[in-house]
ROMIZA-584612 format. One record per residue (C-alpha): residue number from 1; x, y, z. Coordinates in Angstrom, 2 decimals. Layout:
// residues N
[rec NUM; [X; Y; Z]] ...
***
This chain:
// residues 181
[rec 1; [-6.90; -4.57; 21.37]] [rec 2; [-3.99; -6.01; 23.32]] [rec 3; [-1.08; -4.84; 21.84]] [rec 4; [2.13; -7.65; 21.85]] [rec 5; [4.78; -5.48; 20.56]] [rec 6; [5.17; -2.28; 18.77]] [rec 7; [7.33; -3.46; 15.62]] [rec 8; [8.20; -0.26; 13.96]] [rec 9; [8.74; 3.23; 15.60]] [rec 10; [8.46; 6.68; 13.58]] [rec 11; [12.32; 7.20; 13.44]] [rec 12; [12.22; 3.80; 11.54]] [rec 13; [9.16; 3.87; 9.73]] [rec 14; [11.67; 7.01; 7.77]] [rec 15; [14.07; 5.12; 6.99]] [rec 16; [11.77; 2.52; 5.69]] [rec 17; [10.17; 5.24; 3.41]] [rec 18; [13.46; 6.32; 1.96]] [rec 19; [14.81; 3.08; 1.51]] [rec 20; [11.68; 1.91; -0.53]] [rec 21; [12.02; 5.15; -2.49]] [rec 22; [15.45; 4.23; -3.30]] [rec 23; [14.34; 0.98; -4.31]] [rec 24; [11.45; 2.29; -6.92]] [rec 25; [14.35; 4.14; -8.42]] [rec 26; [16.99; 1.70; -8.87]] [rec 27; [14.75; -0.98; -10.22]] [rec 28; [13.18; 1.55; -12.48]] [rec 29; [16.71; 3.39; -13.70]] [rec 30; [14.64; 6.44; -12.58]] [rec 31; [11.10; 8.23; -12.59]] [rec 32; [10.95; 8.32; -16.35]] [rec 33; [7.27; 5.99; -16.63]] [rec 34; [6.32; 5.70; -13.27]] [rec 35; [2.77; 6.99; -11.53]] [rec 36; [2.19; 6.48; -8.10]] [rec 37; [-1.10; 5.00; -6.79]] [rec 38; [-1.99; 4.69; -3.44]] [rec 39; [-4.63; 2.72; -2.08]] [rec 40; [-7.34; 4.06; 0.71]] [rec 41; [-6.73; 4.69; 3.15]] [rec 42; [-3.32; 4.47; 4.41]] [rec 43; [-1.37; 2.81; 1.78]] [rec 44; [-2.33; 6.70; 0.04]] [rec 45; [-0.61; 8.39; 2.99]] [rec 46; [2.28; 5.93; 2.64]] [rec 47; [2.26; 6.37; -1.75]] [rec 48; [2.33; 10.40; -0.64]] [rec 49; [5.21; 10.34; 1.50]] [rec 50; [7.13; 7.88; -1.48]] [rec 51; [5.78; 10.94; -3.70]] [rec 52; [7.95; 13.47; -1.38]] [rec 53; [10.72; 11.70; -0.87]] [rec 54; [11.21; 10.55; -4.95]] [rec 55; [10.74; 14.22; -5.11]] [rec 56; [13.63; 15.13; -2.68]] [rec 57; [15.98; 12.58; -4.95]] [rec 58; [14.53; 13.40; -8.34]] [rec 59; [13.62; 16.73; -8.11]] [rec 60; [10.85; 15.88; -10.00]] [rec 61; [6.69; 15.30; -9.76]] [rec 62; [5.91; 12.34; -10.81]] [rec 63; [2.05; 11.10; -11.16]] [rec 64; [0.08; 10.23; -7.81]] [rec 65; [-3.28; 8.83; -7.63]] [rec 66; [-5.60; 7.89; -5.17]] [rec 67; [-7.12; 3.87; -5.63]] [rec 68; [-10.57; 2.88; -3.86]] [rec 69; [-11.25; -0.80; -4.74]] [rec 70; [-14.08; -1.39; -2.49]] [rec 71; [-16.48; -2.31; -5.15]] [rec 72; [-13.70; -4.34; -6.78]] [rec 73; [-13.39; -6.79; -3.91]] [rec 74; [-14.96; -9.93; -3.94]] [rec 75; [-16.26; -9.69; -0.35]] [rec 76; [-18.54; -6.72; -1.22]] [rec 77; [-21.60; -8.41; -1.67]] [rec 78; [-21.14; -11.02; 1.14]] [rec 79; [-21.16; -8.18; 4.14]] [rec 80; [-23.38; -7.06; 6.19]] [rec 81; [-23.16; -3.43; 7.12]] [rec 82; [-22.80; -0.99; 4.03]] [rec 83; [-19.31; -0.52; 2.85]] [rec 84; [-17.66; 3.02; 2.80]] [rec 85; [-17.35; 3.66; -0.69]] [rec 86; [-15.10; 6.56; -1.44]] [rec 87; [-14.24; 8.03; -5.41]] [rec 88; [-10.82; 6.72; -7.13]] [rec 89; [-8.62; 9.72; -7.89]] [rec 90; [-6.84; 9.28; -10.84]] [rec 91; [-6.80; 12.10; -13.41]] [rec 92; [-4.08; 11.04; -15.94]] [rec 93; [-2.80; 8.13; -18.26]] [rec 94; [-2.12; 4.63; -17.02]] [rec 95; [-1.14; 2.93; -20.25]] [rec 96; [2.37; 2.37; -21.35]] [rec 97; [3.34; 3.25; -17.80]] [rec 98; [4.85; 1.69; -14.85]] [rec 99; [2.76; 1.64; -11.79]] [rec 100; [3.79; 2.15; -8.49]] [rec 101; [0.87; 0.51; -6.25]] [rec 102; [1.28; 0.95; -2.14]] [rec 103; [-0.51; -0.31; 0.39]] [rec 104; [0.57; -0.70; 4.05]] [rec 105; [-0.23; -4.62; 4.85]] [rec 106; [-0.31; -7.16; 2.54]] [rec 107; [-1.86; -10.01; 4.23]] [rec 108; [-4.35; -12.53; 1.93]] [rec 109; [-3.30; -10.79; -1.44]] [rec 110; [-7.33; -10.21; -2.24]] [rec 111; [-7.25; -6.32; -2.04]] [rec 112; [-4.30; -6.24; -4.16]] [rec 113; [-6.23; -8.48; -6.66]] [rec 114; [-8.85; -6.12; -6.39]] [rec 115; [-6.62; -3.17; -6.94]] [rec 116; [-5.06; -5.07; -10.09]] [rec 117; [-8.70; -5.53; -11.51]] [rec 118; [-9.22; -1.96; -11.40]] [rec 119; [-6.28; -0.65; -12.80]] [rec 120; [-6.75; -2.82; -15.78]] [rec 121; [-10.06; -1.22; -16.23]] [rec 122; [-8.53; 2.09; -16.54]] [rec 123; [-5.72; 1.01; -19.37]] [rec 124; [-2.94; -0.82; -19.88]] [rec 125; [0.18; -0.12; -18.27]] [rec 126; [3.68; -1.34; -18.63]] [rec 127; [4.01; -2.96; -15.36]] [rec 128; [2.47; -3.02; -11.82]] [rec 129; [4.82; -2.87; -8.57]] [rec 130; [3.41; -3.27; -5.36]] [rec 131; [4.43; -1.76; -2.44]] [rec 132; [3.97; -2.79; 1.49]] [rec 133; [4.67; -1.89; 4.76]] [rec 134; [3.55; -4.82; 6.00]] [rec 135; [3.86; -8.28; 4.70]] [rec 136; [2.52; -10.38; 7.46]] [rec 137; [2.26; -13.71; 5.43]] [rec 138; [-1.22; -16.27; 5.36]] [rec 139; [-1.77; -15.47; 1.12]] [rec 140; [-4.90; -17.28; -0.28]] [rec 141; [-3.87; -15.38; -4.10]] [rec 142; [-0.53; -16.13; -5.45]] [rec 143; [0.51; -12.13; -4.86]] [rec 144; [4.47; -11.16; -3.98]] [rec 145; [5.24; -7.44; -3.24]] [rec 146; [8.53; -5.69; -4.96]] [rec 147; [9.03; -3.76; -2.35]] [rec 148; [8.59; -4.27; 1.54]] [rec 149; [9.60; -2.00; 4.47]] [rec 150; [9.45; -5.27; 6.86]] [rec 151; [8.20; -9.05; 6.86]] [rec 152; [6.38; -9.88; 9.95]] [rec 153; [5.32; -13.71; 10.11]] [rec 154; [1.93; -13.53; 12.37]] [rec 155; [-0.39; -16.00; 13.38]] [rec 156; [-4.30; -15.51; 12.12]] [rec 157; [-4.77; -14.80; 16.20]] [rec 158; [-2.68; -11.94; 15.46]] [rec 159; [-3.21; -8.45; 13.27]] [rec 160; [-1.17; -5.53; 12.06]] [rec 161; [-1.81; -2.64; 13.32]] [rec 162; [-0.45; 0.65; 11.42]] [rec 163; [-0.78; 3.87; 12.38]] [rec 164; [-0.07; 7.29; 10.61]] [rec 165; [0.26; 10.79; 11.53]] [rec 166; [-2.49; 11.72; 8.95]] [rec 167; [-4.89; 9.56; 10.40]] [rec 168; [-3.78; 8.17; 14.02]] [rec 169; [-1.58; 11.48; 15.14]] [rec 170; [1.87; 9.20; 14.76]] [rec 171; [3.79; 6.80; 12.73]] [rec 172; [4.11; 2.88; 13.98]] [rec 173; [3.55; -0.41; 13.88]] [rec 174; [2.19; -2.67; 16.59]] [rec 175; [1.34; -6.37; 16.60]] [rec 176; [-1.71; -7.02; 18.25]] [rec 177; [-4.17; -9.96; 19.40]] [rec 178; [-7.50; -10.13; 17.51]] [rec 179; [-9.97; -9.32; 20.14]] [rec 180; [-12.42; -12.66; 20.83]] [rec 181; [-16.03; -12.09; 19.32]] 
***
């Protein structure tokens, strides 16, 4: 992976996080309805760290669930190696409520449809809000996010890379060439 530039560092990666979690708040006149869902793998880090910080502000737990879509997306069938295929973790309620979905890059719009097919499986809630890290442009589905830390226009030679303490031992973003095949 040859990385071009390294677009977000952990001091601002924070204040991204906070910001966001500001945001949810304002638009939302609180925490009243809202649940948190993240989706695997690191949009759940990211939807834990909103968790803290609405937490800090709120003083106040609200719902957090974990989202796998993989056998919601409409590439599963079409690959070739077998798919990791983890367990959703949602144990309460998602009708009448306002959902909270993060994710860290938002790029064609078809996990996020995914993501939207499962939730309505599991009930009917209020509203959906997305949440990204990462928009980096090129959607096939007609998806927006409510809330983005940063819009970075990339070409399809180009990916997002993000990495997080919980997984990758520290918090950035990079811009990177897709390696030739």
């Amino acid at each position: 992976m040859a990385v071009k530039a390294k677009i977000i560092d952990e001091q601002n990666f924070e204040r991204i996080i906070t910001r966001i979690s500001h945001e949810i708040l304002e638009k939302n006149k609180g925490s009243k309805t809202l649940v948190l869902l993240g989706m695997k793998t690191r949009g759940e880090f990211l939807a834990k760290r909103i968790f803290t910080k609405i937490k800090e502000i709120e003083n106040i737990e609200i719902p957090f669930g974990i989202l796998d879509v993989t056998l919601y997306r409409d590439d599963f069938r079409m690959r070739l190696k077998q798919p990791q295929v983890s367990v959703s973790d949602i144990t309460f309620d998602l009708n009448e409520k306002d959902i909270i979905l993060v994710d860290d890059v938002l790029y064609t719009g078809r996990t996020v449809r995914s993501a939207l097919d499962a939730i309505m499986d599991m009930g009917r809630p209020n509203t959906i809000q997305l949440v990204v890290l990462i928009d980096r442009g090129h959607r096939e589905l007609p998806i927006k996010a409510d809330y983005v830390g940063k819009n970075i226009p990339t070409s399809i030679d180009e990916e997002i890379k993000v990495k997080m303490k919980e997984k990758d031992g520290e918090d950035s973003v990079y811009l990177v060439d897709v390696e030739e095949k």
